[in-house]
N, C-alpha and C positions, 0 to 999 in steps of 0.2 A: 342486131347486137354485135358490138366488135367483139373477135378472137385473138386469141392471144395464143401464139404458138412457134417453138423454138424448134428453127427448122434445121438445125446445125450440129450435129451430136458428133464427138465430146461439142462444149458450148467451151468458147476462149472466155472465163467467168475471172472478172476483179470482186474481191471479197471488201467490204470496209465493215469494221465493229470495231469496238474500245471493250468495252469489261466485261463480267464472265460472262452477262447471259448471252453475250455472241460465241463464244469458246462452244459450246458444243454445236449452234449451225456452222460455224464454219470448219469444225471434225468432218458433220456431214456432207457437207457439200465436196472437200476432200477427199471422204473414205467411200461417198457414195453415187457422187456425181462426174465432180471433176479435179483434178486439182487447180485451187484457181491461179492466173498465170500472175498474180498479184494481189496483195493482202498490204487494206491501208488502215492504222491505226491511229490514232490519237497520239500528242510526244508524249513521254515516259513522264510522269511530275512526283514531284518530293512528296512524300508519305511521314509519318510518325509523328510524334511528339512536338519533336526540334523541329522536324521536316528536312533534317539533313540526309534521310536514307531516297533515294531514287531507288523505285521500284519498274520494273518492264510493265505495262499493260496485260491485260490476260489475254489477249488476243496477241501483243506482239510474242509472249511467253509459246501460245500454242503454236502463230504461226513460225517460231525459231525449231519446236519439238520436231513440227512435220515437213521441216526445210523447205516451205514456202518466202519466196521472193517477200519482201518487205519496205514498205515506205511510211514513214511519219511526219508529213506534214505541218509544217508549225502552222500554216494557211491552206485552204483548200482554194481559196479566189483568188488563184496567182496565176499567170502563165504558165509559169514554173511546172506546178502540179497538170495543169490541163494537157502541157505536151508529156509529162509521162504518164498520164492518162491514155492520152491517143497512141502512143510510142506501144502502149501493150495490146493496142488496139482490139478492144473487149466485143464479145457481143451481148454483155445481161452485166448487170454488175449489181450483188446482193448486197443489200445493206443490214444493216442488225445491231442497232442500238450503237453508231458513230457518233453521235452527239452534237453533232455539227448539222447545218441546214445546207440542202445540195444548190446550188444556183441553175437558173434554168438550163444554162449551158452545159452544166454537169452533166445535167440528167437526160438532154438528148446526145452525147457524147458516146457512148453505146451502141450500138446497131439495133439491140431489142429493146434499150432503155434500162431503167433500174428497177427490182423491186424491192421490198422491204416487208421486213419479219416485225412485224408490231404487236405489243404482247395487250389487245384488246378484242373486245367483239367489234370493230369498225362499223357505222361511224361513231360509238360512245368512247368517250375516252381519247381525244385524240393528243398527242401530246408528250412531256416526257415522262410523266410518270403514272402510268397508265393502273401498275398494281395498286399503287398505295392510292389511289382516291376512290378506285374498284372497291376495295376494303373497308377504306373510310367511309364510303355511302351506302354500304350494307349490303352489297353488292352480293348476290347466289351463286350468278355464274360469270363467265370469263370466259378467255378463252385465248387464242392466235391468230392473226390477220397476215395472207402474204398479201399484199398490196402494188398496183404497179406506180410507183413515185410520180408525183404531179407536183407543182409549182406551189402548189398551196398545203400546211402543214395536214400527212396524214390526211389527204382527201381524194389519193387517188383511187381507182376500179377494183373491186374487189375478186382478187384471182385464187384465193384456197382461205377456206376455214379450217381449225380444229376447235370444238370447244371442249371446256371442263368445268366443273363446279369447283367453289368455294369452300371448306370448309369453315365450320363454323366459330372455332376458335385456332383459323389456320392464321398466320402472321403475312404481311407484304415480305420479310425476308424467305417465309417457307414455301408461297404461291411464287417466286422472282425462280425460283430452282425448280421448282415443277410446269411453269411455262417454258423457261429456258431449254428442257427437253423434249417441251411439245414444238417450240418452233422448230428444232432440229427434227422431226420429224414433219410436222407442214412444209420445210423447204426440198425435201425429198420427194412428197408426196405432190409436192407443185413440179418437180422437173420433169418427173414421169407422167405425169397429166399433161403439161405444157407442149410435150414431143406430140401429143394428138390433137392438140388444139382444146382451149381453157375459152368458154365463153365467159366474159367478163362481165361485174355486175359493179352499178353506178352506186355509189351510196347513197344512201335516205338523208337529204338536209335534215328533216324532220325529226332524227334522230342520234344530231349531231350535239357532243357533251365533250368536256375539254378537261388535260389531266397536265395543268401546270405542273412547275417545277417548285418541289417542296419547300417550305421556309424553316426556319427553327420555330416562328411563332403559329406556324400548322399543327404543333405537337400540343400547344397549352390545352387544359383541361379544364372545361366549363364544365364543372360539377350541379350546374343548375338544368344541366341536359339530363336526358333519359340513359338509364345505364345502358341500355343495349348502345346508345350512338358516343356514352364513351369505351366502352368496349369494343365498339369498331376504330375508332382513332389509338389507340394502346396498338390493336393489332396492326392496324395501314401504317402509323410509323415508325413501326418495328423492322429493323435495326435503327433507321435513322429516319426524322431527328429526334424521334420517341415522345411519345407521351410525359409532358412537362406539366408539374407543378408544385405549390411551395406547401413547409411545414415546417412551423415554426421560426420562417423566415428564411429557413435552406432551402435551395433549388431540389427537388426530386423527377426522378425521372422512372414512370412506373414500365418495366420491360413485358410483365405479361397480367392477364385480369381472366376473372371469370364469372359467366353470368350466374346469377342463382335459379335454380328453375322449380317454380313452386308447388305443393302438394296440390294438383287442383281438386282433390277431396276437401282439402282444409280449408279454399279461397274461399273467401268471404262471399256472405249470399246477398242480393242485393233485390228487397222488396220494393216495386213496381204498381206504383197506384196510380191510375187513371187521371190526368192534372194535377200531379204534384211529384218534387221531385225523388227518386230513387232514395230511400232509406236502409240502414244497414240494418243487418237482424241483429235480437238481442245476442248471438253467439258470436258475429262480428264484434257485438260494440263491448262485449266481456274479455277478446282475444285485443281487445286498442288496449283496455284501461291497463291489462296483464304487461302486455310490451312496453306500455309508459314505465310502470311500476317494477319493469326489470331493468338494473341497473347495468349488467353484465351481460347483456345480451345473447346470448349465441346465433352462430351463421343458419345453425339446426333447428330454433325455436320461429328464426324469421321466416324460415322457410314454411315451416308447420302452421304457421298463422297468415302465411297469404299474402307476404308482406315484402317478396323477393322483388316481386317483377309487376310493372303497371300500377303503384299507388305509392304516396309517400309514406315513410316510418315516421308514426308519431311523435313529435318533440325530436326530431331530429334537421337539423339543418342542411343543404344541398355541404357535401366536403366533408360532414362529421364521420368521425368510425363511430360504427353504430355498435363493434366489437371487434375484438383481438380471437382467431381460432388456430387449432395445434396446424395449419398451414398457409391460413388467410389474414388480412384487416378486412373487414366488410365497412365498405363506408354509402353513408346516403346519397341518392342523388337526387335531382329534380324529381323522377319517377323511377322510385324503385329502388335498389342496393347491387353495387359491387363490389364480387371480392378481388381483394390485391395480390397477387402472387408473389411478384418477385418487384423488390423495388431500390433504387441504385440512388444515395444523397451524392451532390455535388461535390466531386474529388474523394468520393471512395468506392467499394467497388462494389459490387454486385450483389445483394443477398434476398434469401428467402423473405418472405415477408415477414415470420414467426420472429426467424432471427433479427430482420428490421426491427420490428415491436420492441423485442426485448431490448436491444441494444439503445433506441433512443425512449426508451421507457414508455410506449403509446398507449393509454388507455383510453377508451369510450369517452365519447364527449371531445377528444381531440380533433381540430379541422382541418384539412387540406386546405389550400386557396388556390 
């Protein structure tokens, strides 16, 4: 098994990252390695509304705070960049979310080559957007990959893990800041391993799964799904492009949801007769006709009748609210109900859901699409 080991200490280290989640590895690598003798960012691009304000990069931002050397290449495949590449003549050169693909030339330019801070358990998720399809697929755990860079996207030897779990109604923007400070410590925990030598490990083809770069049309909401898998896309594309869908012919865009989790005293009992199919008890089939026959639903009545999670609400359609509560809209979905928290119409701004309700008058029986 090949080793991997930095036989050069201070190590002459080029930093390359673009936006925040690089900003704290390469603090690290700064405050706790080395300073590196080169920090390359992405060019600065127009931000806002208009797009007339040009903002610094977070990475050019940190690297101006900690008076590291800086370059912004508008091209990385230029000669240009490759002699001041060489001109700094590096020996590791850390990468952390530059956004740009290295050429191979790049990447044996190094003396130790390059690694790379990837915010995945390697090989799942390889790609750029590793949080948000983690999330979207229902993902437990997670975690940090330092990686040694290879010609092919995200598939080089595996040189330091850190993992962490998921929460359960944790967002792609609240998991993006809480790996950001795990890689900044994976890249520390890899230099001080690395001075004694890192046996390398090959990734599993076997277990190789890919985290494209997000669409706007990755956010729409198929309400004919299971609420748990749209309560995992609300969360994966959270902050962006978000959870999209219409009402009343306005775009909506839901920012956060939550699952109902049901009494399982109350779940329905399901009598089991030898060749023939599962029958509901009479206590189930009295708690259907009751939830038909209530016109007003509440979030607290569905729950009590077993009707949250894993089964449809009677006479309700995939997209319906099934009710208006003092902080939710609960609406039906293929299997089961979600509630809506906070929900944002197209060009206005952000509100509760209560407050949504009231403002565009939602009652029961109303549908998403």
């Amino acid at each position: 098994m090949e080793v991997f080991r930095i036989d050069t200490w201070p190590s002459r280290i080029v930093f390359m990252g673009t936006p925040e989640f690089a900003v704290p590895v390469l603090e690290a690598v700064a405050e706790r390695v080395a300073k590196p003798v080169l920090v390359v960012s992405q060019p600065d691009r127009p931000k806002g509304r208009g797009r007339g304000t040009v903002e610094p990069t977070p990475v050019k931002a940190c690297a101006t705070r900690l008076g590291l050397p800086l370059c912004q290449p508008a091209r990385i495949k230029t000669p240009e960049f490759a002699e001041e590449l060489a001109r700094h003549a590096p020996d590791l050169v850390v990468v952390a979310a530059y956004g740009r693909i290295l050429t191979e030339k790049l990447l044996a330019a190094p003396r130790l080559g390059c690694v790379n801070v990837h915010a995945s358990l390697l090989p799942a998720y390889r790609g750029a957007a590793p949080i948000n399809w983690a999330i979207i697929n229902g993902e437990t755990r997670t975690g940090v990959t330092v990686q040694k860079m290879a010609a092919a996207l995200d598939a080089g030897v595996v040189l330091h893990v850190k993992e962490t779990g998921i929460g359960p109604d944790e967002t792609a923007g609240d998991l993006y800041g809480r790996l950001s400070a795990l890689g900044a410590e994976a890249i520390v925990e890899f230099f001080e391993k690395a001075r004694f030598g890192i046996e390398t490990r090959p990734q599993d083809e076997a277990g190789v799964s890919f985290a494209p770069p997000l669409s706007k049309s990755d956010g729409l909401v198929d309400w004919s799904k299971p609420a748990r898998a749209i309560h995992n896309l609300v969360r994966g594309t959270s902050p962006w492009p978000g959870a999209q869908a219409k009402l009343g012919g306005v775009a909506v865009k839901i920012h956060r949801s939550r699952l109902q989790i049901p009494n399982p005293k109350s779940q329905e009992k399901i009598a089991k007769t030898p060749g023939q199919k599962p029958q509901r008890t009479q206590r189930a089939q009295r708690c259907s006709k009751t939830l038909m026959n209530f016109s007003l639903r509440s979030p607290r009545s569905l729950r009590l009748m077993g009707f949250a999670r894993g089964s449809q609400v009677p006479n309700c359609l995939p997209g319906e609210v099934v009710s208006v509560g003092r902080d939710c809209i609960t609406v039906a979905t293929g299997e089961g109900v979600i509630d809506l928290l906070e929900i944002q119409a197209e060009g206005a701004r952000r509100l509760a859901a209560a407050d949504f309700a009231r403002g565009r008058r939602i009652v029961p029986g109303v549908r998403f699409g």
